[in-house]
C-alpha positions as CSV (number, residue, x, y, z in Angstrom):
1,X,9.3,-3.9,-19.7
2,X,12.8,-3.3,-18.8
3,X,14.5,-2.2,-15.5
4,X,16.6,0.7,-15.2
5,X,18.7,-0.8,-12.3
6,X,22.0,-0.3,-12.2
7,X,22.0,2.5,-15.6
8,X,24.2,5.4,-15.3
9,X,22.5,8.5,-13.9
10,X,24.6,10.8,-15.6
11,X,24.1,8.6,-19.2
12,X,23.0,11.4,-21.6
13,X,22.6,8.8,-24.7
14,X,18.2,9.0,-24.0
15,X,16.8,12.4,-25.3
16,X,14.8,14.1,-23.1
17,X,10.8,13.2,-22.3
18,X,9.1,14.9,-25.8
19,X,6.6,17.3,-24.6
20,X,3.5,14.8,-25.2
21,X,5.4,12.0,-23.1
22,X,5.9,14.2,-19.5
23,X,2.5,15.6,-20.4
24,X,1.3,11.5,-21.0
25,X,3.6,11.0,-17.9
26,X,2.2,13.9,-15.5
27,X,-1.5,13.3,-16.6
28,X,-0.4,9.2,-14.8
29,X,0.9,10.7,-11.9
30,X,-2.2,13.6,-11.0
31,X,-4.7,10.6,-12.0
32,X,-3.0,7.8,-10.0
33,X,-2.4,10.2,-6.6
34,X,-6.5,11.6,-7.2
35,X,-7.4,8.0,-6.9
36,X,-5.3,6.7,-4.0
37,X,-6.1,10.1,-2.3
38,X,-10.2,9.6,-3.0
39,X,-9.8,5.8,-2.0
40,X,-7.6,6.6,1.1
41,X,-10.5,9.6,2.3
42,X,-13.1,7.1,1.4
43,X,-11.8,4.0,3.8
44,X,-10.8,6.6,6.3
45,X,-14.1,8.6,6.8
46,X,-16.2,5.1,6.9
47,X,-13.8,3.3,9.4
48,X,-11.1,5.2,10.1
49,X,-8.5,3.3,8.4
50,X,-5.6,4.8,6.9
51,X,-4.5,4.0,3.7
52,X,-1.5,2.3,5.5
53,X,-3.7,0.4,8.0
54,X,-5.7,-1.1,5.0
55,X,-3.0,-2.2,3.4
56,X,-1.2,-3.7,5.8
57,X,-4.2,-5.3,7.2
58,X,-4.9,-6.6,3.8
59,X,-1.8,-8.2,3.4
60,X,-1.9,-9.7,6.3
61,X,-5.5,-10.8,5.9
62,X,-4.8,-12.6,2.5
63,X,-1.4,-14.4,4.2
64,X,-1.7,-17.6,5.0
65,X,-2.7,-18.1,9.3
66,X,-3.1,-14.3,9.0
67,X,0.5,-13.4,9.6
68,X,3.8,-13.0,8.1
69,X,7.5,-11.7,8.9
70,X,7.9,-8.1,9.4
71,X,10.9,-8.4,6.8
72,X,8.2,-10.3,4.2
73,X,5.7,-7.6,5.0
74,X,7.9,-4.7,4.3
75,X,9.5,-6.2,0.8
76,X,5.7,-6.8,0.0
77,X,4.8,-3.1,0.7
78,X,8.0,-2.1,-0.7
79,X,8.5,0.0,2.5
80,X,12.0,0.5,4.6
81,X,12.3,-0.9,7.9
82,X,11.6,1.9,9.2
83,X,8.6,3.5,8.0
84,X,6.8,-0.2,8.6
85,X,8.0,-0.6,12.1
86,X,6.8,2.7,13.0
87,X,3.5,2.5,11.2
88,X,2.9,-1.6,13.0
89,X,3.7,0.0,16.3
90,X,0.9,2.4,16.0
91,X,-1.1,-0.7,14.9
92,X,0.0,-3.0,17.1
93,X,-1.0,-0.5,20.2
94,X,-4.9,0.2,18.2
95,X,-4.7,-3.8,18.6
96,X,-5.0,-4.4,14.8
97,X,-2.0,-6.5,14.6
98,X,0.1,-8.1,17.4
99,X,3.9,-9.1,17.0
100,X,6.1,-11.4,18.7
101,X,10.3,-12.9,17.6
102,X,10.4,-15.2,15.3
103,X,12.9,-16.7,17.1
104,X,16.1,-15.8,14.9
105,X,17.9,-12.3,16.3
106,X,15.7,-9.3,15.5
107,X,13.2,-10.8,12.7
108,X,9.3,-10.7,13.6
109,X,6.4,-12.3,13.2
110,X,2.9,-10.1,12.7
111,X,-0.4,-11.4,13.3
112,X,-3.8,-10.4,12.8
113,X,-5.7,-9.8,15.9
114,X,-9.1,-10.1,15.9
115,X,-9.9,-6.4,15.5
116,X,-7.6,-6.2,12.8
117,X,-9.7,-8.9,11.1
118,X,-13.1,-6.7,12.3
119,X,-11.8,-4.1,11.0
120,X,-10.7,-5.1,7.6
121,X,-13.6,-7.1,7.0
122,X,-15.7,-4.1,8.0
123,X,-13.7,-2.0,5.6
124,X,-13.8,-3.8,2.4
125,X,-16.8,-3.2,1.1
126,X,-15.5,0.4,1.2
127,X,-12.7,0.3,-0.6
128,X,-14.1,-1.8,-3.4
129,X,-17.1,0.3,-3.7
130,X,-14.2,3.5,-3.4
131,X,-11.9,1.6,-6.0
132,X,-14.9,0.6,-8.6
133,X,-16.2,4.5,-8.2
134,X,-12.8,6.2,-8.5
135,X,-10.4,4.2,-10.1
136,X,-12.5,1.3,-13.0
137,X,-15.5,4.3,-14.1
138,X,-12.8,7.6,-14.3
139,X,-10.7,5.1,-16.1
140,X,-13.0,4.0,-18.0
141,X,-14.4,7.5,-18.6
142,X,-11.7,8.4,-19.7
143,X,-11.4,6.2,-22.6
């Protein structure tokens, strides 16, 4: 699978999507945004989670001691700085994570509190139920 990193926007060489590929294409995008939409509502209504808080926690959760760097958190969610920052402060004050320097200029270190861990563990068994329902049977309906 190649990368289109560093190809020239204006390169007109590549025909255009045929009409069955941005229909193939489109058809990806509804199906993939009606699952992370149903699992999001899902994890939400049983715990009230958002899709963010899950998977941050879950990151975090799966990391080894329960924490990593801010930085190593946000090239993991492939966020910017920004969004994550914002979205751990509104964590960090529901107590689901805590953060503290990691000692070298502005980098962090994120932990999972205790509630975070609570409140993960409590909302697992959502999501997979959420994920097996909406994601693995319309998929496999679908074939």
């Amino acid at each position: 699978m190649g990368s289109l990193q560093g190809a020239d926007a204006g390169d007109t060489t590549q025909p255009a999507l045929s009409a069955h590929e941005k229909e193939a294409w489109r058809s990806f995008l509804r199906f993939s945004g009606e699952v992370i939409s149903a699992v999001e509502r899902d994890v939400y209504a049983a715990t009230g989670l958002s899709g963010a808080d899950f998977q941050i926690l879950a990151r975090l959760h799966e990391a080894e001691e329960h924490q990593l760097t801010q930085k190593d958190l946000g090239v993991l969610m492939g966020w910017t700085a920004t969004r994550l920052s914002h979205q751990i402060a509104r964590m960090d004050r529901r107590d689901l994570v805590d953060r503290e320097a990691a000692g070298r200029g502005r980098l962090m270190m994120l932990h999972l509190t205790d509630a975070g861990c609570r409140a993960y563990t409590s909302a697992l068994p959502v999501h997979t139920r959420s994920v097996r329902e909406n994601y693995f049977r319309r998929r496999q309906e679908a074939s």
